[in-house]
PyMOL Python script that loads the backbone (N, CA, C, O; Angstrom):
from pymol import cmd

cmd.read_pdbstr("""\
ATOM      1  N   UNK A   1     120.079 123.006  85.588  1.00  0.00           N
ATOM      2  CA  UNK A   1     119.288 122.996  86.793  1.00  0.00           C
ATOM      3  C   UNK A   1     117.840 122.749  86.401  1.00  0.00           C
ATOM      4  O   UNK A   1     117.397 123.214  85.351  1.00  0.00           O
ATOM      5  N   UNK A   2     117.057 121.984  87.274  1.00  0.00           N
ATOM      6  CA  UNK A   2     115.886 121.323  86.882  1.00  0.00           C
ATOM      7  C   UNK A   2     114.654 122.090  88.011  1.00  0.00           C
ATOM      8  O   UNK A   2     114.870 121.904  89.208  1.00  0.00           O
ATOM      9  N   UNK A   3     113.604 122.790  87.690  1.00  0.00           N
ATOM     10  CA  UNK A   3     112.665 123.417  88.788  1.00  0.00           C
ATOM     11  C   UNK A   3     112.716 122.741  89.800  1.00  0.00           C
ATOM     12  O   UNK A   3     112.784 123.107  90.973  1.00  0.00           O
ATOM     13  N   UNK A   4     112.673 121.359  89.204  1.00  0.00           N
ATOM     14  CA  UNK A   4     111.620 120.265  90.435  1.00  0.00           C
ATOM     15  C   UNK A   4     112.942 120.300  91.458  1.00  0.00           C
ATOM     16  O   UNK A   4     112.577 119.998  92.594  1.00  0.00           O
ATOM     17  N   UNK A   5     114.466 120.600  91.374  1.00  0.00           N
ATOM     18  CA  UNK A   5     115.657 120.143  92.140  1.00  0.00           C
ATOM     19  C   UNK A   5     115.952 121.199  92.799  1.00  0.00           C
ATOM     20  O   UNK A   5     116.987 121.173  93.465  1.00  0.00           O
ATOM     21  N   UNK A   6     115.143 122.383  92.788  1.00  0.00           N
ATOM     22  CA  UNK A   6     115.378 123.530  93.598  1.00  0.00           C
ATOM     23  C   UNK A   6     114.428 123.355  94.390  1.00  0.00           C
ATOM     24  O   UNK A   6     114.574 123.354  95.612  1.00  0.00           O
ATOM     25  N   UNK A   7     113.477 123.208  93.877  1.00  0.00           N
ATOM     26  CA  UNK A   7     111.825 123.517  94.909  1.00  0.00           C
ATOM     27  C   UNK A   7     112.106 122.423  95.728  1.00  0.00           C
ATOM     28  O   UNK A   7     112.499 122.709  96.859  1.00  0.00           O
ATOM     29  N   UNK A   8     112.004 121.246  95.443  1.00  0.00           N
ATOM     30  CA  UNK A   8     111.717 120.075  95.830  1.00  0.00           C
ATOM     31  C   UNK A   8     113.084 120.084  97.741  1.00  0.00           C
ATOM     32  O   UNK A   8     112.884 119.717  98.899  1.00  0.00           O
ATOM     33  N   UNK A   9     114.141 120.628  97.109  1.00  0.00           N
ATOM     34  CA  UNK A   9     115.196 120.580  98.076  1.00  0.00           C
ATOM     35  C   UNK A   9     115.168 121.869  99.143  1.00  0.00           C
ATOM     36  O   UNK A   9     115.884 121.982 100.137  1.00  0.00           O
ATOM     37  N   UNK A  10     114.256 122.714  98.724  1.00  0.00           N
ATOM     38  CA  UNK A  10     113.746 124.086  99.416  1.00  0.00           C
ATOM     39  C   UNK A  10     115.074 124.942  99.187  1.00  0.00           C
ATOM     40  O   UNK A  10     115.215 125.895  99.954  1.00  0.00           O
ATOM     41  N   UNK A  11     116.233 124.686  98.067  1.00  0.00           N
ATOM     42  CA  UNK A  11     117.758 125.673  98.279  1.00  0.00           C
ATOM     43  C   UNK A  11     117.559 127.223  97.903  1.00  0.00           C
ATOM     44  O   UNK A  11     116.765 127.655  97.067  1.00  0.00           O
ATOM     45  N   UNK A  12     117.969 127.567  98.269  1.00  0.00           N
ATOM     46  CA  UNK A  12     118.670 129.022  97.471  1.00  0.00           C
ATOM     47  C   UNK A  12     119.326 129.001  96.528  1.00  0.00           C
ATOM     48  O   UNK A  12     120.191 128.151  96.317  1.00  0.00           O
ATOM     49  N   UNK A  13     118.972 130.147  95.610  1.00  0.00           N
ATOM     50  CA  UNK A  13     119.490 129.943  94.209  1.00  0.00           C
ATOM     51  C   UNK A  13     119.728 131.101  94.086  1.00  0.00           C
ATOM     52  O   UNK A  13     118.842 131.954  94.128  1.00  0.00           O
ATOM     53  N   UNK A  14     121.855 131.551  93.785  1.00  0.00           N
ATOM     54  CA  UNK A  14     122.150 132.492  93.151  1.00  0.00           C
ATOM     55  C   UNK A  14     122.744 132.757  91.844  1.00  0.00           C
ATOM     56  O   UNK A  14     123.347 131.807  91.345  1.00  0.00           O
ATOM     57  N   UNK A  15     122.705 133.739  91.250  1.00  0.00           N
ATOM     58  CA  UNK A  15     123.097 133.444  89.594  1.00  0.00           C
ATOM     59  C   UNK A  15     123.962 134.540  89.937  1.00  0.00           C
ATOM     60  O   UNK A  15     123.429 135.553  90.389  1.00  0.00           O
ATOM     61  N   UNK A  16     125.445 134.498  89.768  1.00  0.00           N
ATOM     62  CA  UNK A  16     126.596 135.328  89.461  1.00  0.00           C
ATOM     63  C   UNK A  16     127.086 135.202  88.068  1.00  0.00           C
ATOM     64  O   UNK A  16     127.785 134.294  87.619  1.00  0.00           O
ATOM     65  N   UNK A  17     126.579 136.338  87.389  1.00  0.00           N
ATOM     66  CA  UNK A  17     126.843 136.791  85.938  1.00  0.00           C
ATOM     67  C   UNK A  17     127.557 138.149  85.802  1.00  0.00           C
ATOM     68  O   UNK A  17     127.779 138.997  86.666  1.00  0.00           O
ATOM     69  N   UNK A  18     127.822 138.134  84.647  1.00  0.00           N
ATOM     70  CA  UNK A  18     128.271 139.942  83.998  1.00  0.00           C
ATOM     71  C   UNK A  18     126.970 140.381  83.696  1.00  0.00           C
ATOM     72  O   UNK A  18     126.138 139.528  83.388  1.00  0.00           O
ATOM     73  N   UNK A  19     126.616 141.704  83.736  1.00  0.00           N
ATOM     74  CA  UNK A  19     125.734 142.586  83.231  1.00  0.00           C
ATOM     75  C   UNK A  19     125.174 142.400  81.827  1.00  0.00           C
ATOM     76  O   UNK A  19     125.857 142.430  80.804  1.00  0.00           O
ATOM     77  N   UNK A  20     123.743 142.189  81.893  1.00  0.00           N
ATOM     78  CA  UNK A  20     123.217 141.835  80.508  1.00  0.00           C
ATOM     79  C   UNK A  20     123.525 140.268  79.920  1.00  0.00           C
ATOM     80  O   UNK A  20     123.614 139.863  78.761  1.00  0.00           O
ATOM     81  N   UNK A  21     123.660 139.490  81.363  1.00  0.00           N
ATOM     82  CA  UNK A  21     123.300 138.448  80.099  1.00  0.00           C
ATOM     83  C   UNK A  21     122.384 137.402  80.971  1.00  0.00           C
ATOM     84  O   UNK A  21     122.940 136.347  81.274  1.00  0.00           O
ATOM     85  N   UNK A  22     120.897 137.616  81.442  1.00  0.00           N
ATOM     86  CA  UNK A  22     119.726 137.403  81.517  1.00  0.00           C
ATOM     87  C   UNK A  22     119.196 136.974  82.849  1.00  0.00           C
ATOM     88  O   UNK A  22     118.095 136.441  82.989  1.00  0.00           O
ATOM     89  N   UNK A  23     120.125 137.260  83.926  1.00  0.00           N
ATOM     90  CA  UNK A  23     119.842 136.389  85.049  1.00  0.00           C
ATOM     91  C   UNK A  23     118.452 137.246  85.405  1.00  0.00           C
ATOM     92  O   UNK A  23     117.504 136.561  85.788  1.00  0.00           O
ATOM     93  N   UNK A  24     118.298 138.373  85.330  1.00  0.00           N
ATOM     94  CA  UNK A  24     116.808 138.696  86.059  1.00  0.00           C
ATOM     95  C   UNK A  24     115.735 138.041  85.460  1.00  0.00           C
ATOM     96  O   UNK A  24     114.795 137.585  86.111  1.00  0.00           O
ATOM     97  N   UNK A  25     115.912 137.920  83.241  1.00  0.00           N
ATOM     98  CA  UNK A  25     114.989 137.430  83.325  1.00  0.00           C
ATOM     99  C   UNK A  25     114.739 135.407  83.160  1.00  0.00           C
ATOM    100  O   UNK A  25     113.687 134.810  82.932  1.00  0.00           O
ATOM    101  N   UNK A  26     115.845 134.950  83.337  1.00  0.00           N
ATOM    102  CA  UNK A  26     115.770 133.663  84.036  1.00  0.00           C
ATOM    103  C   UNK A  26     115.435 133.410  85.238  1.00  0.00           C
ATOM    104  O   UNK A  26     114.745 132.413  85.450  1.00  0.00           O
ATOM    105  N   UNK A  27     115.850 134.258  86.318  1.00  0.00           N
ATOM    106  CA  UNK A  27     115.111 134.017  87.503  1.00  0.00           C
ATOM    107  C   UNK A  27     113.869 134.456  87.757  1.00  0.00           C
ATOM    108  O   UNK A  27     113.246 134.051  88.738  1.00  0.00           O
ATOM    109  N   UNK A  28     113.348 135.384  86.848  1.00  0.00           N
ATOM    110  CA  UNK A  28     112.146 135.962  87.140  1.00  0.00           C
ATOM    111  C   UNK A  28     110.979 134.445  86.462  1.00  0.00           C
ATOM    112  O   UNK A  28     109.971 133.959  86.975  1.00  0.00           O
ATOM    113  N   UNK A  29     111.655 134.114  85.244  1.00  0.00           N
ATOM    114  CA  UNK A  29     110.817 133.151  84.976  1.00  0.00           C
ATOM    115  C   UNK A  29     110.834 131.568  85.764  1.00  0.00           C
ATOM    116  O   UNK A  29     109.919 130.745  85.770  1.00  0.00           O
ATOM    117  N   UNK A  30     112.138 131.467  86.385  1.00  0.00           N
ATOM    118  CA  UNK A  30     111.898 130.584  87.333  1.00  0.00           C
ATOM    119  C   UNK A  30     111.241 130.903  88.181  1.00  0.00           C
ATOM    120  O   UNK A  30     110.447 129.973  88.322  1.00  0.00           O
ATOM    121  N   UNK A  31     110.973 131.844  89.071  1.00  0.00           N
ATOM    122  CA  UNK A  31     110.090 132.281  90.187  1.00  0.00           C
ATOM    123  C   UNK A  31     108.613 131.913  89.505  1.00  0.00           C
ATOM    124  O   UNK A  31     107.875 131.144  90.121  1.00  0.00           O
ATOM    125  N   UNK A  32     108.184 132.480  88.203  1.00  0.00           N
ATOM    126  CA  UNK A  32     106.678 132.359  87.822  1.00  0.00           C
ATOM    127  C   UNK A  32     106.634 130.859  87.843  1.00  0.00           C
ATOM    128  O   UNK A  32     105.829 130.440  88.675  1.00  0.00           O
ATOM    129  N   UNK A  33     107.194 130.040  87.246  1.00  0.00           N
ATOM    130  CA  UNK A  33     107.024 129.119  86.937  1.00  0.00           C
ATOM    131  C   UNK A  33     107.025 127.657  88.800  1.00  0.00           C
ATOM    132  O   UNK A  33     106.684 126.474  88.820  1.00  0.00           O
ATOM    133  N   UNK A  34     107.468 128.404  89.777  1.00  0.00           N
ATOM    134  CA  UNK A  34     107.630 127.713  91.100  1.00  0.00           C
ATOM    135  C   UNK A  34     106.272 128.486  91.477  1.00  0.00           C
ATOM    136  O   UNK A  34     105.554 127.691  92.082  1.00  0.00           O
ATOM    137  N   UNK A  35     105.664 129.714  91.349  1.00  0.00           N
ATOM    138  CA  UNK A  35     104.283 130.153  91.586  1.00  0.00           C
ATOM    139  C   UNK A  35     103.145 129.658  91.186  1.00  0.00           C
ATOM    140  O   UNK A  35     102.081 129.496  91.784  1.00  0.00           O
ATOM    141  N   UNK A  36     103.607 129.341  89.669  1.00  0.00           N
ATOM    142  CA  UNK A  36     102.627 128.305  88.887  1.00  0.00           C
ATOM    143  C   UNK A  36     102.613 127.171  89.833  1.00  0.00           C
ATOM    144  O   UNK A  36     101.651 127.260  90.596  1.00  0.00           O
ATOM    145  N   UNK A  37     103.159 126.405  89.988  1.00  0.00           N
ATOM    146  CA  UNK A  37     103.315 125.189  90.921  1.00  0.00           C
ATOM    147  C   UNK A  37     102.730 125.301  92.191  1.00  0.00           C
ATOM    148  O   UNK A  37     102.767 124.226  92.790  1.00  0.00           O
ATOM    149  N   UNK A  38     102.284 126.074  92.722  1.00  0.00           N
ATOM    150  CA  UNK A  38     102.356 126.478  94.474  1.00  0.00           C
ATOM    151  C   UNK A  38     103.006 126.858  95.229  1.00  0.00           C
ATOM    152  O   UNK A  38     102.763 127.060  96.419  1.00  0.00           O
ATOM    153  N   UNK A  39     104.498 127.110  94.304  1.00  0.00           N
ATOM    154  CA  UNK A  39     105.620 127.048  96.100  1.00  0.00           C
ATOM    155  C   UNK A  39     105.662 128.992  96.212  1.00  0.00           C
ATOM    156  O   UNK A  39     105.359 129.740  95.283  1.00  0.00           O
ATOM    157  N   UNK A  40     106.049 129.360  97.391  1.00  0.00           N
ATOM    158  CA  UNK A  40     106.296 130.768  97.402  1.00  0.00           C
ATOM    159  C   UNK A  40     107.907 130.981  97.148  1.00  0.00           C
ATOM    160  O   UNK A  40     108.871 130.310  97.519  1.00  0.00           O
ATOM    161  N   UNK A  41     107.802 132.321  96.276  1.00  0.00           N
ATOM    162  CA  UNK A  41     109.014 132.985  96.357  1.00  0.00           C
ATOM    163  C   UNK A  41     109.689 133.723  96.293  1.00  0.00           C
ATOM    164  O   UNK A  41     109.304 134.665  95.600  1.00  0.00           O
ATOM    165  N   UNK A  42     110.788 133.835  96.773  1.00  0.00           N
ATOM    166  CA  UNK A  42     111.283 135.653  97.257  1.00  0.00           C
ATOM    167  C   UNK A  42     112.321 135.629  96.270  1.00  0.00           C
ATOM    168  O   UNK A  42     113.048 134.642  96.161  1.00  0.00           O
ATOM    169  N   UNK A  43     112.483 136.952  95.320  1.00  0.00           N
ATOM    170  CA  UNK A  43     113.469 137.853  94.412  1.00  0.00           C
ATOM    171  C   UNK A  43     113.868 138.454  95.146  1.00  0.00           C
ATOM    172  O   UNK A  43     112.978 139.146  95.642  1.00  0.00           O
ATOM    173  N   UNK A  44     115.177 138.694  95.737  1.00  0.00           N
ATOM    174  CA  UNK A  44     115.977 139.686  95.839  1.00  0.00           C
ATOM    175  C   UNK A  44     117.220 139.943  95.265  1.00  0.00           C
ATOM    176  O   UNK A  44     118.020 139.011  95.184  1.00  0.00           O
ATOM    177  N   UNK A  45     117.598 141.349  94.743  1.00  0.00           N
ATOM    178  CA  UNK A  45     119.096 141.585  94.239  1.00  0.00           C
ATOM    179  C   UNK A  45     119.867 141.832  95.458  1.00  0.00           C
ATOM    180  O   UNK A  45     119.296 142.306  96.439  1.00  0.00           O
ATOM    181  N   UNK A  46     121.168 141.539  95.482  1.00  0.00           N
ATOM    182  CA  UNK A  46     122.570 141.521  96.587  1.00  0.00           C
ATOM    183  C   UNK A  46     122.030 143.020  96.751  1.00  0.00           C
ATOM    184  O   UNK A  46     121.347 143.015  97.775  1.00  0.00           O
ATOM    185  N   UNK A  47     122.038 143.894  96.365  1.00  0.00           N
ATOM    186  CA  UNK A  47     121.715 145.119  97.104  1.00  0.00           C
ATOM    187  C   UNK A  47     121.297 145.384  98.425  1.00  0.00           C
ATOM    188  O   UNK A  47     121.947 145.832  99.370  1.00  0.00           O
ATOM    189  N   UNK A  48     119.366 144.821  98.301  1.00  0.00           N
ATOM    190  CA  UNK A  48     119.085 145.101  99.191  1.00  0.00           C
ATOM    191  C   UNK A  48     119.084 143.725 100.224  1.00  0.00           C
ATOM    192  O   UNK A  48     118.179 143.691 101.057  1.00  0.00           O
ATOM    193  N   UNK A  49     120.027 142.641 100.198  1.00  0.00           N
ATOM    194  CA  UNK A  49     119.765 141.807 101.389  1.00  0.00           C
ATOM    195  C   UNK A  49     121.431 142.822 101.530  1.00  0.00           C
ATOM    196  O   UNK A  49     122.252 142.010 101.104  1.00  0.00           O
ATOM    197  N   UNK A  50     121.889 143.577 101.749  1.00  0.00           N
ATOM    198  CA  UNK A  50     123.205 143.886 101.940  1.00  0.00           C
ATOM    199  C   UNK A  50     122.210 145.087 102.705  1.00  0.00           C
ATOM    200  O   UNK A  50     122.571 145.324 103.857  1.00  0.00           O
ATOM    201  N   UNK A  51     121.263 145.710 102.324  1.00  0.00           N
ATOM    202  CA  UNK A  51     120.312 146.722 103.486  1.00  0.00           C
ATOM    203  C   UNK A  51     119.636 146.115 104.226  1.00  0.00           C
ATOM    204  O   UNK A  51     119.282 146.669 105.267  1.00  0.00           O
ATOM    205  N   UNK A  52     119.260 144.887 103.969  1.00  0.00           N
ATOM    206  CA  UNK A  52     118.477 144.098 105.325  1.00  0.00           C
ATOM    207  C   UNK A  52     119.676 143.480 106.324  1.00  0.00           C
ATOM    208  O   UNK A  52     119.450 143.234 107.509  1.00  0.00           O
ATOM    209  N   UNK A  53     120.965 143.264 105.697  1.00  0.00           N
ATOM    210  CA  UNK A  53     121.804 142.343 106.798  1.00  0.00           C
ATOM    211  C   UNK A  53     122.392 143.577 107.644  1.00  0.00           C
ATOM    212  O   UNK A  53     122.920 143.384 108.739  1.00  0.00           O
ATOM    213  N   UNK A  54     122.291 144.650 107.166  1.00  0.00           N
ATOM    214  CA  UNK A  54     123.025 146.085 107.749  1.00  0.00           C
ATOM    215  C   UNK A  54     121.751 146.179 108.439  1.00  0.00           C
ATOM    216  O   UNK A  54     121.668 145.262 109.256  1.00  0.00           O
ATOM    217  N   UNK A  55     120.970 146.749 108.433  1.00  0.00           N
ATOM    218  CA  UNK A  55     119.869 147.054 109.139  1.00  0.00           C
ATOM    219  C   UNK A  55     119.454 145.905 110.658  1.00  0.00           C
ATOM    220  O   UNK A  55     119.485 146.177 111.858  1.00  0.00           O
ATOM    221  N   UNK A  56     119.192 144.974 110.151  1.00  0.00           N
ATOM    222  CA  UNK A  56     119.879 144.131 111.333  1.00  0.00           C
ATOM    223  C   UNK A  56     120.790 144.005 112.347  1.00  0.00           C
ATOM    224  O   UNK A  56     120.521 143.525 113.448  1.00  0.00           O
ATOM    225  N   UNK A  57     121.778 144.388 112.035  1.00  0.00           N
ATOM    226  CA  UNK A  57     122.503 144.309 112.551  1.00  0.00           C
ATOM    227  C   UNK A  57     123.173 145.893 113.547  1.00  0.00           C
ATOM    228  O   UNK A  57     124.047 146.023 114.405  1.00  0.00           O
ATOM    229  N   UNK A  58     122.426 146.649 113.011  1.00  0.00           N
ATOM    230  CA  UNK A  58     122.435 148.058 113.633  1.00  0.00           C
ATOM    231  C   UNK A  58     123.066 148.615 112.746  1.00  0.00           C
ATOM    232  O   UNK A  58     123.850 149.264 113.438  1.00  0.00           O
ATOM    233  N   UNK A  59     123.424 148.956 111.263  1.00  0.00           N
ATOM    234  CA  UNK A  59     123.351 149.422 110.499  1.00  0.00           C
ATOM    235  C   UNK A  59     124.910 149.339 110.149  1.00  0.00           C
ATOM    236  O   UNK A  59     125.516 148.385 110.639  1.00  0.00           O
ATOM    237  N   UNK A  60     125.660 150.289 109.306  1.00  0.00           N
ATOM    238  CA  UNK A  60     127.093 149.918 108.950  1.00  0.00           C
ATOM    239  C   UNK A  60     127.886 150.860 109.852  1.00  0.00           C
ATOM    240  O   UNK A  60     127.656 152.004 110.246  1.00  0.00           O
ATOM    241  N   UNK A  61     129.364 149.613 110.144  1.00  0.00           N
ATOM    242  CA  UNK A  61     129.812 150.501 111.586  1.00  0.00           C
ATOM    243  C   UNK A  61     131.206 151.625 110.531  1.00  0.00           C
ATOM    244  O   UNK A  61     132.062 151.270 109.720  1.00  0.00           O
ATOM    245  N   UNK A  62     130.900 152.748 110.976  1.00  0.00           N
ATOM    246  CA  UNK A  62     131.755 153.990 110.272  1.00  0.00           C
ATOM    247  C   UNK A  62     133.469 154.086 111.408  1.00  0.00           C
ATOM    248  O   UNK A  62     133.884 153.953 112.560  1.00  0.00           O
ATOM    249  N   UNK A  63     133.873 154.394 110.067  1.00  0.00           N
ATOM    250  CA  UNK A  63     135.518 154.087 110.545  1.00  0.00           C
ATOM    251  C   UNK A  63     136.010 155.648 110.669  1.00  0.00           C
ATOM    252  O   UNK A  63     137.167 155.906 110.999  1.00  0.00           O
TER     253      UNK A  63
END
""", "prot")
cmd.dss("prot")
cmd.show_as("cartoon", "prot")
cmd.util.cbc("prot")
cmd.orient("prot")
């Protein structure tokens, strides 16, 4: 994957790995490196867009 083919296309970019093998700090350095450039950008872990899509939505429905 090439900076210019993410930014340039405005996509979302997720990295599905096993534990410990570098996606925070590959994406963290892709993010600096799209900041360096000008573009803005948002880090989030599946966690909390799984508390923003619940929260939205009126929170999680209990069984």
């Amino acid at each position: 994957m090439h900076l210019g083919q993410v930014v340039v296309g405005k996509e979302n970019v997720i990295f599905l790995r096993p534990l410990g093998t570098g996606k925070t700090l590959f994406t963290t350095s892709l993010g600096i490196r799209a900041c360096q450039a000008g573009h803005r950008v948002a880090f989030v872990i599946a966690a909390q867009w799984v508390t923003r899509l619940a929260a939205a939505h009126g929170g999680f429905a209990r069984r």
